[in-house]
C-alpha positions in Angstrom: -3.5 10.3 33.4 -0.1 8.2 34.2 1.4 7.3 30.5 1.0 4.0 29.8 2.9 2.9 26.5 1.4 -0.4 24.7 4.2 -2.0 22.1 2.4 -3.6 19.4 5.5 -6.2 17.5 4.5 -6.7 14.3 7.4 -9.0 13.0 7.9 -12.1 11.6 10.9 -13.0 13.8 11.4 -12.7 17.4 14.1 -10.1 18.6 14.4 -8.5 15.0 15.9 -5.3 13.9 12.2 -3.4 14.3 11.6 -5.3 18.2 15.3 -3.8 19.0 15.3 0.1 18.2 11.9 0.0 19.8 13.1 -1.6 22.8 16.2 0.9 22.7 13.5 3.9 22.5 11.9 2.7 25.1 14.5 2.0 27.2 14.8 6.1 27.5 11.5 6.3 29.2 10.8 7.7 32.6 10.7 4.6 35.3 7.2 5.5 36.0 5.8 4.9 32.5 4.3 1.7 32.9 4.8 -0.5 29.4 3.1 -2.9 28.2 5.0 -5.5 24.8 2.6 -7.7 22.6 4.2 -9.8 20.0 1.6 -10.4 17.1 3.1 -13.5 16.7 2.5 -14.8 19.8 -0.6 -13.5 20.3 -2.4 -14.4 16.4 -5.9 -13.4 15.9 -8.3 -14.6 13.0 -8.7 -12.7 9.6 -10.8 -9.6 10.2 -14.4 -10.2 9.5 -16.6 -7.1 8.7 -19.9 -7.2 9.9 -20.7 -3.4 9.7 -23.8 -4.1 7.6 -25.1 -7.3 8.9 -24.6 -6.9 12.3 -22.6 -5.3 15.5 -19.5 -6.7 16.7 -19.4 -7.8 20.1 -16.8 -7.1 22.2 -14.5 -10.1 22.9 -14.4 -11.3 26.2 -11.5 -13.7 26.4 -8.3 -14.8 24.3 -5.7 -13.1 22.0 -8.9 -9.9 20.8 -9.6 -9.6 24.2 -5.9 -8.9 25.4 -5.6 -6.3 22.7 -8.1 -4.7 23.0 -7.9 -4.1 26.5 -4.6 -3.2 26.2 -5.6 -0.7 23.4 -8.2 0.9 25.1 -5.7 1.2 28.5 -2.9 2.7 26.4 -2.2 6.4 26.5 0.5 5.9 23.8 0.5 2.9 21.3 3.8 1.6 19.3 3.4 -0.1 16.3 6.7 -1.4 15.7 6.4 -3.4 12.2 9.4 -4.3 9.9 8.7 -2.4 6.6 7.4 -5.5 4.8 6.5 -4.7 1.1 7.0 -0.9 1.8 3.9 -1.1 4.3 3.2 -2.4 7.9 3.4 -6.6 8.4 0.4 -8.3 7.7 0.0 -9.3 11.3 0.1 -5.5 12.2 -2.5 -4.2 9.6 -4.8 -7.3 11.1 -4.7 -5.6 14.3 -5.3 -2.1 13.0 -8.3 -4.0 10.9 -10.0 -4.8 14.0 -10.2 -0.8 15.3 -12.6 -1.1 12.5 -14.7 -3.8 14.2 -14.1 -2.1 18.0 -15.5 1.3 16.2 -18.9 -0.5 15.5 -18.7 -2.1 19.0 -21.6 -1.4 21.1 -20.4 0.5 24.5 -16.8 0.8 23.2 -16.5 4.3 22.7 -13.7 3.4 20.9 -13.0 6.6 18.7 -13.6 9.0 22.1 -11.4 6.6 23.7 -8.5 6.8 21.5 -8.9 10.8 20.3 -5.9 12.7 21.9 -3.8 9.8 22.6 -0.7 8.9 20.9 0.3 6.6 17.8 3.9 6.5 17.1 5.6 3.6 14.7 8.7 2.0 14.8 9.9 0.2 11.9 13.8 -1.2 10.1 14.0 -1.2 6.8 16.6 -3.0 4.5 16.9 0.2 2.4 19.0 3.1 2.2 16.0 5.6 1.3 13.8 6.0 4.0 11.7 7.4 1.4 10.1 3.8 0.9 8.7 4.1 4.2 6.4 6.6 3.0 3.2 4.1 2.6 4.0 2.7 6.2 4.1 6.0 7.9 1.3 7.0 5.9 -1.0 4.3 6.8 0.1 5.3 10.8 -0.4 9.1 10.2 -4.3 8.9 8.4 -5.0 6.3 11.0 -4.5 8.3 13.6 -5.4 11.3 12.2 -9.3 9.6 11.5 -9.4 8.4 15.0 -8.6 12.1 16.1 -4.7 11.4 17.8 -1.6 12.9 18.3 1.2 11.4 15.4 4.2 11.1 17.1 6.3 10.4 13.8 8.3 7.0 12.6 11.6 6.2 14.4 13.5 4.5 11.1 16.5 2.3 11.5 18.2 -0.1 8.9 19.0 -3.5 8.9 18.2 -7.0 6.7 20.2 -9.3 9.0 19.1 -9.6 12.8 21.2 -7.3 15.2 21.7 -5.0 11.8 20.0 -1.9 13.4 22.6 -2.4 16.0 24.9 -0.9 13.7 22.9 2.4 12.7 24.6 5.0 15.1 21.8 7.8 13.8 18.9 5.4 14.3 20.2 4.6 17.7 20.8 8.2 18.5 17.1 9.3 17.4 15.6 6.2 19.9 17.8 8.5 22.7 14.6 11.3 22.2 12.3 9.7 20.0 9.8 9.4 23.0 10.5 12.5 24.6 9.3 15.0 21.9 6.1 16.5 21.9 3.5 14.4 19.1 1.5 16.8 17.3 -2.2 16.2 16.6 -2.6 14.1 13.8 -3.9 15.7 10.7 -4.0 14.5 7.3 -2.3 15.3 3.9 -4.8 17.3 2.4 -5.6 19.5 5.5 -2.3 20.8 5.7 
């Protein structure tokens, strides 16, 4: 299967510090690797609804849900790249991941088999100078993936408050140079290890 990378911009702001080391990382991918950016914020969906005991969720056909999903299902590795807002993921980014929720109860989704081997990978700045905060944000990534049965490729972590900040993190930049290349293990969670 041709790699097909699906960017998923969880910020509040257009061109932040996040939207730029992704686009640095994946400005090292192979010409070939088609890519595919949505910006939450352009793209909004409704507060997650969870129907799993009253009744199934139906797959959306059309609009912002429909695009995502799509693009979801298509992907062979999917970016989150959300700003570390209140040490976790944006709340437009933890919407999205809501829905898997939904598209796991979907009739004729086969969303879990879909997903399983793929790869998740985050991207995220942080206005911090101990990436240790970022724990609950990679966290979140890691058990989500490892539930859904994928390959973790890891957090690429710059730092940076003020837009263009990341800019100026020389070992942020230099992990973007690989952070695609390296082989993603398969996810697994805390207590298996």
């Amino acid at each position: 299967m041709t790699r097909r990378f699906l960017f998923v911009l969880g910020s509040a702001r257009a061109d932040g510090n996040t939207e730029l080391l992704a686009r640095r990382a994946a400005e090292q991918l192979p010409p070939d690797v088609e890519q595919q950016w949505i910006d939450l914020a352009e793209h909004p969906v409704p507060d997650f609804e969870d129907l799993r005991h009253d009744s199934d969720h139906v797959r959306p056909t059309e609009g912002n849900l429909a695009l995502l999903l799509d693009a979801t299902l298509a992907a062979t590795d999917i970016v989150i790249a959300s700003p570390l807002y209140w040490y976790s993921l944006s709340a437009q980014t933890k919407r999205y991941l809501d829905y898997w929720s939904g598209w796991l109860r979907t009739p004729g989704l086969d969303f879990k088999a879909t997903l399983a081997g793929r790869t998740l990978w985050g991207v995220t700045a942080l206005a911090h100078s101990q990436p240790e905060v970022a724990d609950p944000l990679v966290g979140t990534l890691n058990n989500s993936a490892a539930y859904m049965g994928m390959r973790f490729g890891g957090v690429l972590l710059g730092n940076g408050s003020k837009p263009g900040d990341v800019l100026n993190d020389t070992e942020a930049l230099a992990r973007a140079k690989t952070f695609f290349a390296q082989e993603a293990p398969l996810a697994r969670f805390v207590y298996e290890d």
